[in-house]
N, CA, C and O atoms as a MOPAC input file, in Angstrom:
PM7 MOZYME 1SCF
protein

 N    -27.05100 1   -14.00500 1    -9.65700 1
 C    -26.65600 1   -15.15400 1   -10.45500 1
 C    -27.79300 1   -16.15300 1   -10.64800 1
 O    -27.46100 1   -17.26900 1   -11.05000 1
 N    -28.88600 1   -15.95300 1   -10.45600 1
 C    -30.41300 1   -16.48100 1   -10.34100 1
 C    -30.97400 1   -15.68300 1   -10.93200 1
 O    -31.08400 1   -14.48200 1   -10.68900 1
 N    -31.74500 1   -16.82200 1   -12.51000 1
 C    -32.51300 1   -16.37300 1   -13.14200 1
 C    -33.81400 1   -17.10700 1   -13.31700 1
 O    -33.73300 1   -18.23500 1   -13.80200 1
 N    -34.99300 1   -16.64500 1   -13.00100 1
 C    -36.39000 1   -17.41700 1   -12.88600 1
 C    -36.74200 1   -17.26100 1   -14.89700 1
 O    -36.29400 1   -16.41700 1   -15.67300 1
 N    -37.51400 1   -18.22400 1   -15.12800 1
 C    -37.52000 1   -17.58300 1   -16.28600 1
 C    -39.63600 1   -17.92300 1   -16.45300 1
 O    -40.36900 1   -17.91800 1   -17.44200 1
 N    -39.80100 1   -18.06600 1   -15.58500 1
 C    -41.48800 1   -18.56500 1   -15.10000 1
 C    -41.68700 1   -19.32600 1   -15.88500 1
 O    -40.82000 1   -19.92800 1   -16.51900 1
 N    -43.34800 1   -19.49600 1   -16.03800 1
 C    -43.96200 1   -20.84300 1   -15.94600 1
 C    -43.56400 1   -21.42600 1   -17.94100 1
 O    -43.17400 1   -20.84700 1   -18.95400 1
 N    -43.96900 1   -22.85900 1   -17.56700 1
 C    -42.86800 1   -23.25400 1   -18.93600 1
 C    -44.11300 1   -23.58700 1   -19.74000 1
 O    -44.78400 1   -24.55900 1   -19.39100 1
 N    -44.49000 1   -22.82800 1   -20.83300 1
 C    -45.44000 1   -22.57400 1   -21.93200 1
 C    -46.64800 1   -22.54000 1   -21.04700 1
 O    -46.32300 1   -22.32100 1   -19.88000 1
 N    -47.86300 1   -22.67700 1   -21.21400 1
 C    -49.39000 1   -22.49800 1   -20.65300 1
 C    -49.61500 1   -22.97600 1   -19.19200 1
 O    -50.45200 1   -22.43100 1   -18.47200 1
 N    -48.57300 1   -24.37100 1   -18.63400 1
 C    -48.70400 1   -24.40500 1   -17.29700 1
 C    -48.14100 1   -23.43300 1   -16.36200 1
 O    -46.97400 1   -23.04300 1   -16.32600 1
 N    -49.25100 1   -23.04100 1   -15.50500 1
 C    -48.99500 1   -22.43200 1   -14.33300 1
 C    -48.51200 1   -22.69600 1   -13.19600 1
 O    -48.21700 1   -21.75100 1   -12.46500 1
 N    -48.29600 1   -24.12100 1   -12.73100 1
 C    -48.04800 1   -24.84600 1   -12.11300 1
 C    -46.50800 1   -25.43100 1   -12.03000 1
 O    -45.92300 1   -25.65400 1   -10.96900 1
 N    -46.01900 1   -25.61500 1   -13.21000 1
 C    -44.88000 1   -26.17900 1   -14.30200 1
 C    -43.55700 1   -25.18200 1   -14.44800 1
 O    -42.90200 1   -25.45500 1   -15.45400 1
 N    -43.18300 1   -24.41200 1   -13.89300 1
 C    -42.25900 1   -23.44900 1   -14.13100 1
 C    -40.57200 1   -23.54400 1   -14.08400 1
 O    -39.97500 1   -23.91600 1   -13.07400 1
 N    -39.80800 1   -23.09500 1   -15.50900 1
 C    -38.25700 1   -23.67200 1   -15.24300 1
 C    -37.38600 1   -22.52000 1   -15.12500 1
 O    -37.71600 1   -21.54100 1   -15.79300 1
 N    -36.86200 1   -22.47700 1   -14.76800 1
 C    -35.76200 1   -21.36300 1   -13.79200 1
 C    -34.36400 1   -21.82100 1   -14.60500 1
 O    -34.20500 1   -22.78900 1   -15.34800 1
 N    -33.64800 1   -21.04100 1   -14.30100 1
 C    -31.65900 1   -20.90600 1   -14.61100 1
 C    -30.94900 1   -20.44300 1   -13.53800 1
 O    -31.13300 1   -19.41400 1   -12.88900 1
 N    -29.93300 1   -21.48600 1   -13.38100 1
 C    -29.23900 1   -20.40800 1   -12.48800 1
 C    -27.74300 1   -20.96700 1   -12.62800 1
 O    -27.16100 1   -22.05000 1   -12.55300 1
 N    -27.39600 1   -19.38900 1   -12.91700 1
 C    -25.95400 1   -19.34900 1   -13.03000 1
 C    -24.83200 1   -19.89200 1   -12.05100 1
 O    -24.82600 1   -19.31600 1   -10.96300 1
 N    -23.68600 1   -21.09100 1   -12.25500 1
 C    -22.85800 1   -20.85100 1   -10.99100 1
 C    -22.00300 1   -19.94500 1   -10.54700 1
 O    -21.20900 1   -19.16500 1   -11.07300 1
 N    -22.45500 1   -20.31200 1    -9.05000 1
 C    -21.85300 1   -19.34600 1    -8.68300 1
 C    -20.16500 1   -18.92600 1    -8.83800 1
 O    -19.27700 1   -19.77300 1    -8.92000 1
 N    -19.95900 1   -17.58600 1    -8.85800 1
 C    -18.61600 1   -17.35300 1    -9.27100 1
 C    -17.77700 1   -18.01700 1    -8.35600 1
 O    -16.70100 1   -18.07700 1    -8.95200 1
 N    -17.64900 1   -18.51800 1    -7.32200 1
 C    -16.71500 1   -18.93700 1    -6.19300 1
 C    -17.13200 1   -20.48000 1    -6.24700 1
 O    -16.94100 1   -21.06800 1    -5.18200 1
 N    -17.51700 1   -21.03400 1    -7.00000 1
 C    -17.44400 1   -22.53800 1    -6.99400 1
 C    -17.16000 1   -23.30400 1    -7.77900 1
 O    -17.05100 1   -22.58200 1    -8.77000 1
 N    -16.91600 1   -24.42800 1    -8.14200 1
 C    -16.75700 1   -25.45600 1    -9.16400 1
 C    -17.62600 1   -25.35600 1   -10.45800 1
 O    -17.46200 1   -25.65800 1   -11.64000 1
 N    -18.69900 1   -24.75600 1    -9.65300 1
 C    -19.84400 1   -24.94700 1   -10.88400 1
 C    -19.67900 1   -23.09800 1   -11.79300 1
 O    -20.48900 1   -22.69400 1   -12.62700 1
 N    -18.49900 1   -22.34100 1   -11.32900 1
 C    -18.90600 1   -21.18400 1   -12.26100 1
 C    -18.70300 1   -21.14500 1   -13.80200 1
 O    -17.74100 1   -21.67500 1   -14.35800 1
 N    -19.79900 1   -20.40000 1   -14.51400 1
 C    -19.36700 1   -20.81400 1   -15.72300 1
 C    -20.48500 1   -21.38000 1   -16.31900 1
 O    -20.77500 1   -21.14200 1   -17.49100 1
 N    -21.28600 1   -22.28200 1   -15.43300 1
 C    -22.36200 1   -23.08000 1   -15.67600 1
 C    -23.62300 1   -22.68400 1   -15.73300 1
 O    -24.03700 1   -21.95400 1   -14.83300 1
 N    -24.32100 1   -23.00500 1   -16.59000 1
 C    -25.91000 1   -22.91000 1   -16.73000 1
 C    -26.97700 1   -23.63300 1   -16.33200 1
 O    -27.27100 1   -24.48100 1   -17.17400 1
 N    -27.47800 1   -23.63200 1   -15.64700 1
 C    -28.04600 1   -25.02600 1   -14.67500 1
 C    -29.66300 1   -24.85900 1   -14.56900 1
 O    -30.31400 1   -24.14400 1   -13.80800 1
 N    -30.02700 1   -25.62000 1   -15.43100 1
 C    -31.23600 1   -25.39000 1   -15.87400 1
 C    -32.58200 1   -26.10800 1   -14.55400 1
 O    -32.09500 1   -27.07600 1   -13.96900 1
 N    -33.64500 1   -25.87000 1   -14.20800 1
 C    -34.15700 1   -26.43400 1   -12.90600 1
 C    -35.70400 1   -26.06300 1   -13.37400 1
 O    -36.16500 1   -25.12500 1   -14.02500 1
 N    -36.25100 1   -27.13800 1   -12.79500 1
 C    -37.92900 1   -27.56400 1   -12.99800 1
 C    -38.30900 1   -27.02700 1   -11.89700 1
 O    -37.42500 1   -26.90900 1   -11.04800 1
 N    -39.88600 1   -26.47000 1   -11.49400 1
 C    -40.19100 1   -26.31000 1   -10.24400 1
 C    -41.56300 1   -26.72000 1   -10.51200 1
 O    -42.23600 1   -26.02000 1   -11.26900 1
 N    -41.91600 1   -27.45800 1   -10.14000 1
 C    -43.69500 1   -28.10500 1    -9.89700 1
 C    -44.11700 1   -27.31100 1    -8.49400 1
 O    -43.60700 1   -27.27000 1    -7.37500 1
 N    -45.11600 1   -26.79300 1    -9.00300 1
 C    -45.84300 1   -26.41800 1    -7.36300 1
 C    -46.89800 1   -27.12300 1    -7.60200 1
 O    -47.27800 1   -27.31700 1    -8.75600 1
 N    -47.69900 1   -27.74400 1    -6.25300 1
 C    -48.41800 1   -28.49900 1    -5.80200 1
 C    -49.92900 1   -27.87200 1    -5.69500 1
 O    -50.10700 1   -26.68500 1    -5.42100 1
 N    -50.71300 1   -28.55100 1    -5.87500 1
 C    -51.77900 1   -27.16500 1    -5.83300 1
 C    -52.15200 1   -26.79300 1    -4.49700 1
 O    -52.80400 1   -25.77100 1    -4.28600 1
 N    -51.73600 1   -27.64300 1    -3.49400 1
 C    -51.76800 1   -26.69600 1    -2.21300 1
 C    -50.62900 1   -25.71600 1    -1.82500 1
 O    -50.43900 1   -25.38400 1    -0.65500 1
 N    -49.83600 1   -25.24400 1    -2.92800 1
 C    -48.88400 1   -24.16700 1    -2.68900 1
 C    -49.33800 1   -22.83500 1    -2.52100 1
 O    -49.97100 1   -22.28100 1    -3.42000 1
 N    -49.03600 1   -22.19700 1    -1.31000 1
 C    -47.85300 1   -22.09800 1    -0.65100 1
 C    -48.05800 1   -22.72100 1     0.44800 1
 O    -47.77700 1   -21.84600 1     1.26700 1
 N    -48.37500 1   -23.69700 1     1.07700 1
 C    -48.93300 1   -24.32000 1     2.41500 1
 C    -48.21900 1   -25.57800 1     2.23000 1
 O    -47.83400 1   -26.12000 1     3.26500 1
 N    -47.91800 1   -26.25800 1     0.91100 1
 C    -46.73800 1   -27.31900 1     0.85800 1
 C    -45.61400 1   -27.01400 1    -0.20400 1
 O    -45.94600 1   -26.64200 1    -1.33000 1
 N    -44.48700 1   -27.14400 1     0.08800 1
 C    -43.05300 1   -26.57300 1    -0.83400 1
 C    -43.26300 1   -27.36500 1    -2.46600 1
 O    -43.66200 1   -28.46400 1    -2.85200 1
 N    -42.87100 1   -26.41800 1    -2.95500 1
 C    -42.31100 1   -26.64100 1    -4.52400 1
 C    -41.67300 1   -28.02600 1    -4.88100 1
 O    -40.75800 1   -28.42300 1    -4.15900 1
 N    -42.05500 1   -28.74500 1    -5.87000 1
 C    -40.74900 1   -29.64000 1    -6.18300 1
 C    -40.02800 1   -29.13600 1    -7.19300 1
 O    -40.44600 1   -28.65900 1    -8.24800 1
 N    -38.69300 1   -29.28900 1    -6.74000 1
 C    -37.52100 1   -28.67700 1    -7.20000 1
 C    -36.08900 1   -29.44500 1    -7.69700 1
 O    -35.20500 1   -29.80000 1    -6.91600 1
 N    -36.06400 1   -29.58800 1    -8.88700 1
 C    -35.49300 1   -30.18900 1    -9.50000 1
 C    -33.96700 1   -29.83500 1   -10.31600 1
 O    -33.99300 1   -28.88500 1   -11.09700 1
 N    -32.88600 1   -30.45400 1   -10.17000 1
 C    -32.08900 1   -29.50200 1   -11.40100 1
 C    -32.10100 1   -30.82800 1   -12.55400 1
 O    -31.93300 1   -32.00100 1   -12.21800 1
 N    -32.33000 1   -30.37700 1   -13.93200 1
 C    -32.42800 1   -30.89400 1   -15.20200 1
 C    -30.52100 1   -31.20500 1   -15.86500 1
 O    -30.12400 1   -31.98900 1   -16.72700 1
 N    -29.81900 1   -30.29200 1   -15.07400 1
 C    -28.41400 1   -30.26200 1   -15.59000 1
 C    -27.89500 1   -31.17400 1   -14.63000 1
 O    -28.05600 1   -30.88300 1   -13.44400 1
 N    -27.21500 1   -32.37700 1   -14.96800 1
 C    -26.36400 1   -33.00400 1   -14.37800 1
 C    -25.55400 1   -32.44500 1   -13.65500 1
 O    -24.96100 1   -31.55500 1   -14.26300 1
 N    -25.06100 1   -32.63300 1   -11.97100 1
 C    -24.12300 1   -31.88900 1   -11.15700 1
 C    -23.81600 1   -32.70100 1    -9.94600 1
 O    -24.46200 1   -33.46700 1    -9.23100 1
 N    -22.23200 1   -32.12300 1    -9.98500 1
 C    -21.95700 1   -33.34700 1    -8.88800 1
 C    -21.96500 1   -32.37800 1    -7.39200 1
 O    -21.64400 1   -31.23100 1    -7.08000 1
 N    -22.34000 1   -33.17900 1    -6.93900 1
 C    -22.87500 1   -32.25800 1    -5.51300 1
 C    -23.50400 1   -33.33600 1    -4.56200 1
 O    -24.52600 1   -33.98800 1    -4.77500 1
 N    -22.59000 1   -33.39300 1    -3.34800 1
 C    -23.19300 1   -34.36100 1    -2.19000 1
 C    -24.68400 1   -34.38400 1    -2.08100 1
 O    -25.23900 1   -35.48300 1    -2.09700 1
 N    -25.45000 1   -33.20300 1    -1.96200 1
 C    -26.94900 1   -32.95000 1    -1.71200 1
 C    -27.74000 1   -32.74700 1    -3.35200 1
 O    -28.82800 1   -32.17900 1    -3.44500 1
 N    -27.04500 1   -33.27100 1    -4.49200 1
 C    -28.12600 1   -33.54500 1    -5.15200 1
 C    -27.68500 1   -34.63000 1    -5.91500 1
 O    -26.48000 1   -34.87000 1    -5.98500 1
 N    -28.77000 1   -35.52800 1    -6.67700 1
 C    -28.60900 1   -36.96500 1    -6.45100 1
 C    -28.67500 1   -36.95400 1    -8.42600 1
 O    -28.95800 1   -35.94500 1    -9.07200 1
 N    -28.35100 1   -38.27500 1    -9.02200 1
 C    -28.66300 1   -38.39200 1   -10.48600 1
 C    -29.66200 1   -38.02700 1   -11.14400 1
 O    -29.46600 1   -37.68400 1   -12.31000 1
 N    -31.15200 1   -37.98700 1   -10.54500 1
 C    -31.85700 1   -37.30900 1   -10.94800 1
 C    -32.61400 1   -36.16500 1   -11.01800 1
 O    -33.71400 1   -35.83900 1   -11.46400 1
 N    -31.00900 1   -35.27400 1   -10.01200 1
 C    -31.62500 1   -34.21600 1    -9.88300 1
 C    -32.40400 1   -34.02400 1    -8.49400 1
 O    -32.74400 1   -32.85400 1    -8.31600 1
 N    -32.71300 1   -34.79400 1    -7.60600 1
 C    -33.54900 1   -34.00900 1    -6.43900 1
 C    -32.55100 1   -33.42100 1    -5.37500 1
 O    -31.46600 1   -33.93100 1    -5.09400 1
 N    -32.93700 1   -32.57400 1    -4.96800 1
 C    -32.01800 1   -31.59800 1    -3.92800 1
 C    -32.56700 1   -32.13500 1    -2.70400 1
 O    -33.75000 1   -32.26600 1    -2.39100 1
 N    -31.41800 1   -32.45200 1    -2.00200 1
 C    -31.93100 1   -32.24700 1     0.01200 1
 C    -31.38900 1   -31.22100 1     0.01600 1
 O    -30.22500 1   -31.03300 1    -0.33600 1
 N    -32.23700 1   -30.32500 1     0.45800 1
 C    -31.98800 1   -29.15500 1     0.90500 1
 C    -33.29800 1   -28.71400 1     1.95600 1
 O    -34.35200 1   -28.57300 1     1.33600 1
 N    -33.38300 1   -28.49900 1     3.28500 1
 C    -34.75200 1   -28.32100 1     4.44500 1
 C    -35.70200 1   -27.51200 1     4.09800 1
 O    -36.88100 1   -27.54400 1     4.45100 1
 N    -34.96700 1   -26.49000 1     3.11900 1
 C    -36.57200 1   -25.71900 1     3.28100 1
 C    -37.21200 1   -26.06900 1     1.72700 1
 O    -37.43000 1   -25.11900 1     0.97600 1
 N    -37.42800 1   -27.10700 1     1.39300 1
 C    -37.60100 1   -27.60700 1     0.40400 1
 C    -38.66700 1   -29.15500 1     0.94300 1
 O    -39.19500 1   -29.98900 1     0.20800 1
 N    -38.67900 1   -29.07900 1     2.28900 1
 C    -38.46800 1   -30.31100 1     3.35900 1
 C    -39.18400 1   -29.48200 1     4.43800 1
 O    -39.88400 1   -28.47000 1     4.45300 1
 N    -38.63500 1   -30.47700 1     5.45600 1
 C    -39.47200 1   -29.84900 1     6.83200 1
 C    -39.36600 1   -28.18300 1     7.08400 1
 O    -40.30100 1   -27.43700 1     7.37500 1
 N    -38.12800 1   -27.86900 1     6.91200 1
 C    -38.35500 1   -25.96600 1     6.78600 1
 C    -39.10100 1   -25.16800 1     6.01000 1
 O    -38.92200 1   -23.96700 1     5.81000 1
 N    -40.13700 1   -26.02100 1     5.47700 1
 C    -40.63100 1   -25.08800 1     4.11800 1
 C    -41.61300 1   -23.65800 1     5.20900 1
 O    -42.03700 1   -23.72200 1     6.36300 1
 N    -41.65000 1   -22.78600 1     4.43100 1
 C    -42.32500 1   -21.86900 1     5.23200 1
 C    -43.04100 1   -21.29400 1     4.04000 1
 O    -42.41400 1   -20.91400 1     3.05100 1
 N    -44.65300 1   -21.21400 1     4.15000 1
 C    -45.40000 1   -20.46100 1     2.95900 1
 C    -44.97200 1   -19.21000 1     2.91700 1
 O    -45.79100 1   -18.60500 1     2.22500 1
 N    -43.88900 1   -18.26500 1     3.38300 1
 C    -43.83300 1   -16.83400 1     3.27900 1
 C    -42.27300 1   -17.01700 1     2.23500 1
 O    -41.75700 1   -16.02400 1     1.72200 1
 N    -41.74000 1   -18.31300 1     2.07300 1
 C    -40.64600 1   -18.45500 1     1.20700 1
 C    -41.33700 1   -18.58500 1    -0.54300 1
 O    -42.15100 1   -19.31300 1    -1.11100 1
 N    -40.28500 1   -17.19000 1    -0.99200 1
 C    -40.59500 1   -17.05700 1    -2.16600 1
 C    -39.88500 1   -18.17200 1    -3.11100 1
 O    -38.89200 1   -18.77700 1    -2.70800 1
 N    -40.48800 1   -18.42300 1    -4.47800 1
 C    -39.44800 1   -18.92700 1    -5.68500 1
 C    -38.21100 1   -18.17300 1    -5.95500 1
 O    -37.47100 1   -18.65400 1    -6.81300 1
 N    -37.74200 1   -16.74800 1    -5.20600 1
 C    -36.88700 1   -16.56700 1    -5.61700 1
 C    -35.62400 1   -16.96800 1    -4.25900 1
 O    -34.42000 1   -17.20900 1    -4.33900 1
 N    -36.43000 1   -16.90600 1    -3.24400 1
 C    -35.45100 1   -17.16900 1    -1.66900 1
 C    -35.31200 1   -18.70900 1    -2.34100 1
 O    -34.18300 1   -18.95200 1    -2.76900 1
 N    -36.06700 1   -19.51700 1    -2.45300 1
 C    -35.60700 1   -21.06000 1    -2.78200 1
 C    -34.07300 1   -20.73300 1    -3.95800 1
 O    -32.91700 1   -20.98200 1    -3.61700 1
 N    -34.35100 1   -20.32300 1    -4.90900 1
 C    -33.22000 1   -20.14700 1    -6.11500 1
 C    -31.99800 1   -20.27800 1    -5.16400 1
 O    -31.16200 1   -21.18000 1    -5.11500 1
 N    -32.15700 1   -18.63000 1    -4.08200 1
 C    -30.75700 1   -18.57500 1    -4.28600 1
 C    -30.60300 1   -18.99400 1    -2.94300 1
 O    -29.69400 1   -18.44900 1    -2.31600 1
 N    -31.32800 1   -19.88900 1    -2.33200 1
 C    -31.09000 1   -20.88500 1    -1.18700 1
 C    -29.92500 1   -22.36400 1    -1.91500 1
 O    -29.02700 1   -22.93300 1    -1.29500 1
 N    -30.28900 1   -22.58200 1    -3.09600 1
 C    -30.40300 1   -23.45200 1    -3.96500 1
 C    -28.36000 1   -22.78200 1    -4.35800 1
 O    -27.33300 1   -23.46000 1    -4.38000 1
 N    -28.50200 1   -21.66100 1    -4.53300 1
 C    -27.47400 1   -20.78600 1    -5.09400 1
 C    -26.28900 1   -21.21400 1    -4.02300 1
 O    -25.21800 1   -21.76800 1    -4.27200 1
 N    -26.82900 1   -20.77400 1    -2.73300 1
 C    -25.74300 1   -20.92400 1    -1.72300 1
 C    -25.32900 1   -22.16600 1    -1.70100 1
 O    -24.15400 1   -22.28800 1    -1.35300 1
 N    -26.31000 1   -23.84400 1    -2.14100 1
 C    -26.18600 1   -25.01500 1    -1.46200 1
 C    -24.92400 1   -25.46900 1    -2.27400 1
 O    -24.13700 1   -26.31800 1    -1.85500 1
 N    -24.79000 1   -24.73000 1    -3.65400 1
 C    -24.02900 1   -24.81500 1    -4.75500 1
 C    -22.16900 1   -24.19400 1    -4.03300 1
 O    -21.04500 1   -24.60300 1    -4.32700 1
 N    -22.42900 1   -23.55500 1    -3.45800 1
 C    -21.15800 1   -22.83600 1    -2.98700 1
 C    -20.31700 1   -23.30800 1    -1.87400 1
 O    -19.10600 1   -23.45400 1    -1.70600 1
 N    -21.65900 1   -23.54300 1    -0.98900 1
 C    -21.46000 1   -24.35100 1     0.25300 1
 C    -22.16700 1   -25.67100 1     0.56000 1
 O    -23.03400 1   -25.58400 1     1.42900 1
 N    -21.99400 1   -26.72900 1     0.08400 1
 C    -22.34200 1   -28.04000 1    -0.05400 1
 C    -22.36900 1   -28.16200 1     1.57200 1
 O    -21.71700 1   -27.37800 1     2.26100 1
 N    -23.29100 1   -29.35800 1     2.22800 1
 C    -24.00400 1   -29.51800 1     3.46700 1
 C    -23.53200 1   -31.48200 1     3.44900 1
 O    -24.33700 1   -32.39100 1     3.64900 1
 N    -22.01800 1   -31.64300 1     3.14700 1
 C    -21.90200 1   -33.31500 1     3.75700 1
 C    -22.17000 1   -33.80800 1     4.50800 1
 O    -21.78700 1   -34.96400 1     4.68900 1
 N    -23.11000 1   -33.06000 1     5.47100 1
 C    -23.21000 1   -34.26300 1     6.87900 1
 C    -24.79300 1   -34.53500 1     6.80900 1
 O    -25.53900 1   -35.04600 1     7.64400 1
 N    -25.12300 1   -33.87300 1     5.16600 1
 C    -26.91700 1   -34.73600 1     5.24100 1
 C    -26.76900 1   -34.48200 1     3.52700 1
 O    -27.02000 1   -33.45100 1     2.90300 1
 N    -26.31500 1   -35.68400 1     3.05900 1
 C    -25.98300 1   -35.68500 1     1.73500 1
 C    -27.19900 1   -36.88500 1     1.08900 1
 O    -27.48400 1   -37.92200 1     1.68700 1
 N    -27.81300 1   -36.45300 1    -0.26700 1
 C    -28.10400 1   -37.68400 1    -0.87600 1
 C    -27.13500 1   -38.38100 1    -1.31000 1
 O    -27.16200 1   -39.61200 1    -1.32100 1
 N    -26.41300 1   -37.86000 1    -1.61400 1
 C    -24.85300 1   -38.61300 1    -2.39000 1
 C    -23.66400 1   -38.98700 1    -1.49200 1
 O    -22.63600 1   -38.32900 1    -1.65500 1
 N    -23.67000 1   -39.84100 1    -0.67900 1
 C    -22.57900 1   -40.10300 1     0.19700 1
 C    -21.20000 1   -40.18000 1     0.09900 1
 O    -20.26400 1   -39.83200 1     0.81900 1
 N    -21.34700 1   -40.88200 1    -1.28400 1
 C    -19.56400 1   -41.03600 1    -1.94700 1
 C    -19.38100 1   -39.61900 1    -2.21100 1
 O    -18.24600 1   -39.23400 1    -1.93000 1
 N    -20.40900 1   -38.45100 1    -2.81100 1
 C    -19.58300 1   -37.05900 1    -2.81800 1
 C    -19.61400 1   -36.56700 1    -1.69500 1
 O    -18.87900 1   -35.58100 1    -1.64200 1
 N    -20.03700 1   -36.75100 1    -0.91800 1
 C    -20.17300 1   -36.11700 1     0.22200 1
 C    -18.98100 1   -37.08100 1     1.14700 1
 O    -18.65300 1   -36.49600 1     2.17900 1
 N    -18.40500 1   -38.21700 1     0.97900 1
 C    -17.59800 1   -38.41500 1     1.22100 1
 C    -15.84800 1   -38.09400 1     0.90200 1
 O    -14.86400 1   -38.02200 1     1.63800 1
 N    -16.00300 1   -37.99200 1    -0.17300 1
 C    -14.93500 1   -37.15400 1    -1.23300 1
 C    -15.15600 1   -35.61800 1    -0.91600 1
 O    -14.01800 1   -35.14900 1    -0.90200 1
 N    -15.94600 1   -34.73600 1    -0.68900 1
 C    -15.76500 1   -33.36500 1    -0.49800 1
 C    -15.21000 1   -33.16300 1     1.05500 1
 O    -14.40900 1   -32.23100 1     1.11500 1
 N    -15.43500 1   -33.77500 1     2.22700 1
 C    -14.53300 1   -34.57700 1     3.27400 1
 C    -13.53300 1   -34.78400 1     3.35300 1
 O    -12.88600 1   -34.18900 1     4.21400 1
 N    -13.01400 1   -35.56000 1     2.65100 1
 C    -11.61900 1   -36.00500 1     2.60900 1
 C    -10.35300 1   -35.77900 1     1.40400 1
 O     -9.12800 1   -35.89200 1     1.37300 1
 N    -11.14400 1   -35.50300 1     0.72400 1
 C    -10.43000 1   -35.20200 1    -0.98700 1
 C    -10.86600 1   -33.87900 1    -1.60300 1
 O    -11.02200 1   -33.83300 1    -2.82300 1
 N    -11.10700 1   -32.63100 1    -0.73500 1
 C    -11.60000 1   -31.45200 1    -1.68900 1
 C    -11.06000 1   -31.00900 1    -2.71000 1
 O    -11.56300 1   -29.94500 1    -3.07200 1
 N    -10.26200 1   -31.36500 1    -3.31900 1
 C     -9.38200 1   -31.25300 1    -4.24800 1
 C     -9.78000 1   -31.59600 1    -5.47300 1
 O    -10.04800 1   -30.90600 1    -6.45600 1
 N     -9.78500 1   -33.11900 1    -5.23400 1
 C    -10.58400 1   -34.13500 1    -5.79500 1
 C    -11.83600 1   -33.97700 1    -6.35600 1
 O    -11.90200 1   -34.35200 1    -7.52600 1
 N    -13.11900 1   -33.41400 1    -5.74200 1
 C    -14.35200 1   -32.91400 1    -5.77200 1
 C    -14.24600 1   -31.95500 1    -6.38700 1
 O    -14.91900 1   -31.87400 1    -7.41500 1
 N    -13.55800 1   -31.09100 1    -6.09100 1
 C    -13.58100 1   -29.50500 1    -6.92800 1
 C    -13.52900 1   -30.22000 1    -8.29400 1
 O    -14.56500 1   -30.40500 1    -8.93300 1
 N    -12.08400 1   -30.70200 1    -8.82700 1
 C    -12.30800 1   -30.82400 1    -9.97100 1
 C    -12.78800 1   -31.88800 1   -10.46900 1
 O    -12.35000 1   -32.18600 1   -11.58000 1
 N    -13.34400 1   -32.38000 1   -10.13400 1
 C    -14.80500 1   -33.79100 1   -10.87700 1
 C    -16.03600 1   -32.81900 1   -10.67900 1
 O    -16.83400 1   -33.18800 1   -11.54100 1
 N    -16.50200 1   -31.94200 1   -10.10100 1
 C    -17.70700 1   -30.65800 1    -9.97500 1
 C    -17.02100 1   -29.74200 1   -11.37000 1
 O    -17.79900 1   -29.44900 1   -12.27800 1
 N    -15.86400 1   -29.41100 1   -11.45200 1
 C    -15.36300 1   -28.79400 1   -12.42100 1
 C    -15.75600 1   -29.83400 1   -13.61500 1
 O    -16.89800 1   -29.74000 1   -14.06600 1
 N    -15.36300 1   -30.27500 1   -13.85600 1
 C    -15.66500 1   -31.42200 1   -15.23800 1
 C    -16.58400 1   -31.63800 1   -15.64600 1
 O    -16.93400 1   -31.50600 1   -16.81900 1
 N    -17.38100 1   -32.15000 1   -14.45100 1
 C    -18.96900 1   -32.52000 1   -14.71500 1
 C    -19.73300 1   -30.54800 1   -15.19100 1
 O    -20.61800 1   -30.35300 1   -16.02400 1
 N    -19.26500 1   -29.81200 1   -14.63700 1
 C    -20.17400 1   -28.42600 1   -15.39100 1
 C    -19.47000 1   -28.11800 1   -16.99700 1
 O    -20.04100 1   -27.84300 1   -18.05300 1
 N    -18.38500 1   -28.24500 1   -16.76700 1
 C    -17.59900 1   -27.59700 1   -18.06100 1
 C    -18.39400 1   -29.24200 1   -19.19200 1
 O    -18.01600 1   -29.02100 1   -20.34300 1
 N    -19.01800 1   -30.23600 1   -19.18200 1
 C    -19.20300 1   -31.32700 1   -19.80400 1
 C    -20.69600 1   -31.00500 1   -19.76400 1
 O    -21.18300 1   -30.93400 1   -20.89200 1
 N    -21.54900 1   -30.79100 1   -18.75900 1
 C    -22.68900 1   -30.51000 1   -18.72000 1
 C    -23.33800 1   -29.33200 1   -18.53100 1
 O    -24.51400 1   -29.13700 1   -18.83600 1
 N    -22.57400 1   -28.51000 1   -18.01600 1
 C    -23.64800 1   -27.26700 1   -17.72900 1
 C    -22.86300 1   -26.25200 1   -18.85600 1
 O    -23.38900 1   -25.14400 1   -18.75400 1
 N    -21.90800 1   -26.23700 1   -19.78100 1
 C    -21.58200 1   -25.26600 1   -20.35500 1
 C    -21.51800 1   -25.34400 1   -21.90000 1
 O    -20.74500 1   -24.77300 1   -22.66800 1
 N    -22.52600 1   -26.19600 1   -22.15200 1
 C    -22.61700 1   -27.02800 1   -23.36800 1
 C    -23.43600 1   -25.88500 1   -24.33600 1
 O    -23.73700 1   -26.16200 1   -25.49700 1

């Protein structure tokens, strides 16, 4: 359900990816478009990793940046662009509330999953399936 689509016109550096949601979540259905900047000391410092599609998700924030560790202190130079995707894939399925950029969703996926599902539902069927 992860599609790389490499580097975005002549930068090498600059590369935008797709990735489908996953079938078992709020977000299936969705097209979720994502930036990846590598640094020029890559692979020795992690990718920045971005999603471009609006999504509601405790661990990623309005503009898109993901907490997610190996993105962060777990980065490991033997992690590929494609282990990040579908690291990225799982965070989508299984959201991580107890280290959220987004507290109010990450407070609502807590106490109201119900609730969350379908405002994650809305927000893809409004943004990611456009």
């Amino acid at each position: 359900f992860c599609i790389v689509t490499g580097p975005a016109g002549t930068e090498m550096f600059h590369w935008q990816a797709t990735i489908m949601g996953p079938g078992e979540s709020p977000f299936a259905g969705g097209v979720f478009l994502i930036d990846i900047h590598f640094p020029p000391d890559y692979p020795f410092k992690p990718p920045k990793v971005s999603f471009k599609t609006k999504v509601f998700h405790p661990n990623i924030n309005s503009n898109g940046s993901i907490c997610l560790d190996i993105l962060k202190e777990q980065w490991s130079p033997a992690l590929t662009v494609s282990k990040v995707l579908l690291s990225i894939c799982s965070l989508l399925t299984d959201p991580n509330p107890d280290d959220p950029l987004v507290p109010e969703i990450a407070h609502m996926y807590k106490n109201d999953r119900t609730k969350y599902e379908m405002t994650a539902r809305s927000w893809t069927q409004k943004y990611a399936m456009g």
